[in-house]
N, C-alpha and C positions, 0 to 999 in steps of 0.2 A: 781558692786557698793560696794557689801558686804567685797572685795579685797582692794578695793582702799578706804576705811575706815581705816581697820586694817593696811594699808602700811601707811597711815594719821595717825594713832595713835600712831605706832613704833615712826615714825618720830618725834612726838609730845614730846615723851619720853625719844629719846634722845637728842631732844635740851633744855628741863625741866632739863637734866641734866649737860649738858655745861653751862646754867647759874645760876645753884648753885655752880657748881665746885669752880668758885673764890671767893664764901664767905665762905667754909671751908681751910683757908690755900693755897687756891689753887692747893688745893688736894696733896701736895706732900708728906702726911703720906701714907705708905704702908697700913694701915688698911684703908684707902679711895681711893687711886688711882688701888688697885687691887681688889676689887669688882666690882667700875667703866668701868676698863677694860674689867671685866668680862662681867657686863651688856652688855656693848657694843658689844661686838664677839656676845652675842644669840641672841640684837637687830637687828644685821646687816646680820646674817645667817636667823635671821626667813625672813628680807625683800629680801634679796636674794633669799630663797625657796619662797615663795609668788610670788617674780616676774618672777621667772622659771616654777611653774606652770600656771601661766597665760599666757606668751610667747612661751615655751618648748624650742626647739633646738632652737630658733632663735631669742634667747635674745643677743641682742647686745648693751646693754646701757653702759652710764658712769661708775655706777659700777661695771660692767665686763669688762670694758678697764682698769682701774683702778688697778682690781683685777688682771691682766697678768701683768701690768705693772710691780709692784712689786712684781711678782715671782723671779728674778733674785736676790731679797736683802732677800724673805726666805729663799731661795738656800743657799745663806750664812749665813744666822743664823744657818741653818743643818750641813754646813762646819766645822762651828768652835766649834760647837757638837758634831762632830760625836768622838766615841771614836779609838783613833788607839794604837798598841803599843810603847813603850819608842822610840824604835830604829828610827821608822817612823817617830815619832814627832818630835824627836831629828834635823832629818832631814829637814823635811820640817820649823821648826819651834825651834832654840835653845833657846829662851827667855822662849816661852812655856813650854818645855822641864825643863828648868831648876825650871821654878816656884812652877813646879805639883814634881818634883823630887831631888831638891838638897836647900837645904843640906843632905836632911833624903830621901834617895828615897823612904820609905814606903811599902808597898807592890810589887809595881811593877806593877801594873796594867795598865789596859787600860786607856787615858787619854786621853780630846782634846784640843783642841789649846787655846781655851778658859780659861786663869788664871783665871776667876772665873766662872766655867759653870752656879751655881748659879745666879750670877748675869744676864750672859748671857739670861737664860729660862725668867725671869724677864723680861726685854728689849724685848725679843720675845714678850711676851704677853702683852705689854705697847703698842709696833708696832701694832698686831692685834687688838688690841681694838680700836687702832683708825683707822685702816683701815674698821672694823666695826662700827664705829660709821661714817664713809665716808658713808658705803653701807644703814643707816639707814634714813639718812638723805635723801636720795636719794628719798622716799617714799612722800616729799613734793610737791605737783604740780610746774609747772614751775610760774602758774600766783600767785601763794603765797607765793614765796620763798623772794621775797623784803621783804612784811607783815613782815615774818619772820627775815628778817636783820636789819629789824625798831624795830622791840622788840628785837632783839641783843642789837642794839645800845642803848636801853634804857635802858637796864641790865647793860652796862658798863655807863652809866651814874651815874645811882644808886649806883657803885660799887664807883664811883671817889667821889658823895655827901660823901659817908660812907668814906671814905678815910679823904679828909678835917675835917668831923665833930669830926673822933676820935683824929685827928693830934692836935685838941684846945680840947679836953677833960683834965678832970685832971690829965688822965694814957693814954697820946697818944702813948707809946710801950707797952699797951695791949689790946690783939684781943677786940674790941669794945669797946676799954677805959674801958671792964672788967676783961677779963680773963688776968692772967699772965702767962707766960708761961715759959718752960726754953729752952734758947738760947746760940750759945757759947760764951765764954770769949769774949770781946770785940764787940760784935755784937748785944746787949741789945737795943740802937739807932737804930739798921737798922729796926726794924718793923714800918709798912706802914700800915694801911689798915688793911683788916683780911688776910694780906699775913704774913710771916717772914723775908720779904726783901724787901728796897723800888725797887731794880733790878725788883723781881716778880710782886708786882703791876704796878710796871710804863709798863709790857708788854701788858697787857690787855687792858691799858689805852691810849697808842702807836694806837693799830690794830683798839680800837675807834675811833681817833681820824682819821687814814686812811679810816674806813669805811663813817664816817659822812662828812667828805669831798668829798670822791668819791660818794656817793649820791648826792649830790650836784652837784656836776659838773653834772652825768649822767640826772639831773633835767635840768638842762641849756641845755643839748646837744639835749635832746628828744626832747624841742620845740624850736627849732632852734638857738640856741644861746641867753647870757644872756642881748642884749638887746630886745628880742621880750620878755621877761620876765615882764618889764614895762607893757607890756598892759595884764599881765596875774597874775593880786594881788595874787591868789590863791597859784600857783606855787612859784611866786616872796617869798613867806610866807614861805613856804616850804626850798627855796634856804635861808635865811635868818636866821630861825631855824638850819637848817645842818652845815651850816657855824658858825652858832655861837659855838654848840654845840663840834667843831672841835675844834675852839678856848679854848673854855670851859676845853679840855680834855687834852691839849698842856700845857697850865697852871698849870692843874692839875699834869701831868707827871712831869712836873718841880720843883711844890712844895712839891711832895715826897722826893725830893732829891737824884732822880736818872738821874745822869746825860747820861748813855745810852738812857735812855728811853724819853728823853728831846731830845737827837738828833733825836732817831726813831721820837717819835711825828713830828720833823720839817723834816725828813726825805719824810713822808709819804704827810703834805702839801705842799714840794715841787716838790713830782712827780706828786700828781696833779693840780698843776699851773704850770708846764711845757704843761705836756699833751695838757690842755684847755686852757689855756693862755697865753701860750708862752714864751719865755726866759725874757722880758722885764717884767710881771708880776711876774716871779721865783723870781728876786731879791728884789722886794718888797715884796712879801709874807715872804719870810725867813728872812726881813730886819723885819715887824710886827712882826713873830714868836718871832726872836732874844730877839726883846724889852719883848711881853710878859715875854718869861722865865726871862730875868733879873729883872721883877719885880714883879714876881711870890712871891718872899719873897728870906730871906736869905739863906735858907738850900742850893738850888742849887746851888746862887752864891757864898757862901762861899767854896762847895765843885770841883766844876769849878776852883775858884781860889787856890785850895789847888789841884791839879789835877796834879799827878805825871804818867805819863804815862809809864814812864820805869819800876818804882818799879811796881807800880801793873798791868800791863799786859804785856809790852817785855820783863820784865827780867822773869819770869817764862811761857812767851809762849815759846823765846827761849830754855828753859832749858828742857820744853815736848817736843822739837822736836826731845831731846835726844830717843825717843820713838822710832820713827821711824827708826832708825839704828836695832833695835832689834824685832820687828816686821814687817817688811817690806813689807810682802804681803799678809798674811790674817791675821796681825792685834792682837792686843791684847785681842779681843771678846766684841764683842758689848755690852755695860752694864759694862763692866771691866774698866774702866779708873781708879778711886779712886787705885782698886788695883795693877794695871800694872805699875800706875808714882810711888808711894811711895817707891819701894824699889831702884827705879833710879832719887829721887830727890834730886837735892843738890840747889835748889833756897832757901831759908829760909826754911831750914831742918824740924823745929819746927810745921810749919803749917801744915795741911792736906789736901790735894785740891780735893773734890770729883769732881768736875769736871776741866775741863779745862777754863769755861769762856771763850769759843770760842766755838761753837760748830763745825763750819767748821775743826779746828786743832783735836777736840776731836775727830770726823769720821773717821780722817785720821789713827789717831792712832788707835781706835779701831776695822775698818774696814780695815785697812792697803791697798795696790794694787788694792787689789778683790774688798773692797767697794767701790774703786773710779770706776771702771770698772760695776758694779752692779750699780751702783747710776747711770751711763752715760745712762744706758742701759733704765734703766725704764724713765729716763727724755725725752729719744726719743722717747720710747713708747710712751711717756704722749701727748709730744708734736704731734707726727701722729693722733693720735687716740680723742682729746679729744681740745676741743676748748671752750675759754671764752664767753660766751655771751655777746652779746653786751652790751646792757643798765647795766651790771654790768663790764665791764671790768675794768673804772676809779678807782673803788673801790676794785675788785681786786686786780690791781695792786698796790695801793696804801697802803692794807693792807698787802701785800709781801714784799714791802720795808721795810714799817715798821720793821716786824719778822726779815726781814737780814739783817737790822742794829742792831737791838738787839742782834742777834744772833753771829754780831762778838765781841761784847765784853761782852755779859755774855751766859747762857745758857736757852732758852726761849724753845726750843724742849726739856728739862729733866722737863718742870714744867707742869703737866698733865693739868692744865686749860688752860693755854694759848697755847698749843695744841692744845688740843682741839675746843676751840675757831676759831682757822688759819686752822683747816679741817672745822670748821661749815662754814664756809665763803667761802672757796674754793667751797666744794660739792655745795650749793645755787649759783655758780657762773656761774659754766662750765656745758658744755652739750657733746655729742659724733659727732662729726664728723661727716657728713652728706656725 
């Protein structure tokens, strides 16, 4: 009993900290998201040893399927670290080669594939902390882990009041209509919330709006469908709240004026009115969504109708894919994007794109071959070894869409809350294989 307290209070500690994360910035300063990480690796090693003493050899749970699974994508974070000499690298890798070596080759020394290993060790320990904060979480009971999804969801409620209420403050571009802060040139508007970009809070706001719908549904499903719901006021109350609150959050995303997170949000209530409702309900649901956002307020539809898709996302995703010619099979180093595209960018020279705005194309690039081959590998893993729960699947899946719709057109995996966030809900999800 004295065990399964302390695995209850890790757990406790680090979901205390995924729901602070989006009301500092969303953690994406280095003096917060690398502490954080920190936390999380000794969170998630103390509940690993706790539940290795408790089981011995024959611990087989979620998070030791977990833990194999993505052995194949540290493999490659040691690849594109390990040091080798000019000749070798040269070889295996001439982009590499030339970045560490030419114009000035320097010393001469040992070098790895990785254009910025820096960056790289970085991105390693961003990855481990969330896969420790997977293993911490894991310390939740199975019969508490909704508990725990309902005060999610209420965190991100509270995150969208704060949102609105600073948007009508007298300083709605700063953190709580107080703090100012400095942003770059032309980017003074895009603060949201206590994010720095309405992109960053509309994703938290997104994964809300998928989780309080998929609650809802899985409410409807449990007692048999939502007309036995009529003779169950209780529940009926419950589907009602979740639903609204889904609505609520869809609005919200939209009056950020992020128009990615506008589609996630409808994204995420149309995979769950397909699921539960079926095709004839999809197109009503996304026909309400629709209307909301357009009348969410101006910002969205101003920025909808000002929505140039070439300039800002095909012409310089084309132009990153110039990448790939020169990194082909292990990649420019995970964490290296900002420094890999700049000395190969000719889309609007002027700008600096630390990341790609795709995460999927940024993979590509930075993990080249190997990561596609690593990625395939641990997703089979996943998938053998580790299965959704029922009574959570609706919302699962519903909060997955969401993330990969955001995730193809901005970068919702480099933003440490809304990470975080899409592993708290994950681990509360899935269980091991039986």
């Amino acid at each position: 009993m004295r065990r399964e307290g302390l695995l209850r209070a890790i757990a406790w500690l680090a979901f205390a900290s995924v729901c602070l994360a989006p009301f500092v910035a969303g953690a994406v300063y280095r003096s917060v998201w690398i502490p954080l990480a920190q936390l999380w690796m000794v969170l998630g090693g103390l509940t690993a040893l706790l539940r290795w003493r408790a089981a011995g050899a024959g611990l087989d749970d979620a998070g030791v399927c977990v833990s194999r699974a993505l052995l194949p994508i540290h493999a490659l974070f040691a690849v594109q670290l390990m040091p080798m000499p000019a000749g070798l690298l040269r070889l295996l890798s001439a982009a590499s080669h030339a970045a560490h070596f030419l114009p000035d080759p320097g010393d001469g020394r040992l070098r790895p594939l990785s254009v910025s290993p820096l960056a790289t060790i970085e991105a390693w320990l961003y990855f481990a902390g969330l896969q420790g904060l997977f293993l911490a979480l894991q310390g939740f009971p199975c019969k508490q882990r909704r508990t725990v999804l309902h005060a999610l969801l209420a965190v991100v409620l509270l995150l969208a009041g704060e949102g609105l209420w600073q948007s009508r403050s007298a300083h709605p571009h700063h953190l709580y209509g107080r703090i100012q802060i400095a942003v770059p040139s032309g980017f003074e508007t895009a603060v949201f919330g206590p994010y720095l970009n309405r992109n960053h809070f509309a994703t938290p706001i997104a994964i809300g709006t998928g989780l309080a719908a998929g609650l809802a549904a899985s409410v409807g499903l449990e007692n048999g469908g939502f007309l036995r719901l009529l003779h169950l006021p209780r529940e009926m109350a419950r589907v009602i709240l979740l639903a609204g609150a889904s609505l609520f959050l869809t609005v919200t995303a939209a009056a950020s004026g992020s128009r990615s997170g506008a589609l996630a949000a409808l994204a995420a209530l149309g995979i769950v009115a397909l699921r539960v409702l079926g095709r004839r309900f999809l197109v009503v649901t996304l026909l309400v969504g629709g209307a909301l956002v357009t009348l969410s307020g101006s910002a969205t539809f101003e920025r909808f109708m000002r929505l140039d898709v070439v300039q800002s996302r095909w012409a310089p995703w084309v132009d990153m894919t110039t990448l790939l010619r020169f990194f082909p099979v292990f990649g420019s180093g995970i964490g290296t994007f900002a420094a890999a595209y700049w000395p190969y960018q000719r889309n609007v020279a002027y700008e600096f794109w630390q990341h790609a705005h795709n995460d999927y194309l940024q993979w590509l690039v930075e993990a080249g071959a190997l990561g596609l081959v690593a990625l395939a590998l641990a997703i089979r893993h996943l998938r053998r070894s580790l299965i959704c729960m029922e009574p959570a699947r609706e919302y699962c899946i519903a909060v997955a869409a969401a993330f990969a719709v955001q995730a193809f057109l901005d970068f919702p995996l480099h933003v440490p809350a809304s990470a975080a966030m899409l592993i708290c809900v994950i681990a509360l999800s899935i269980a091991r294989r039986s």
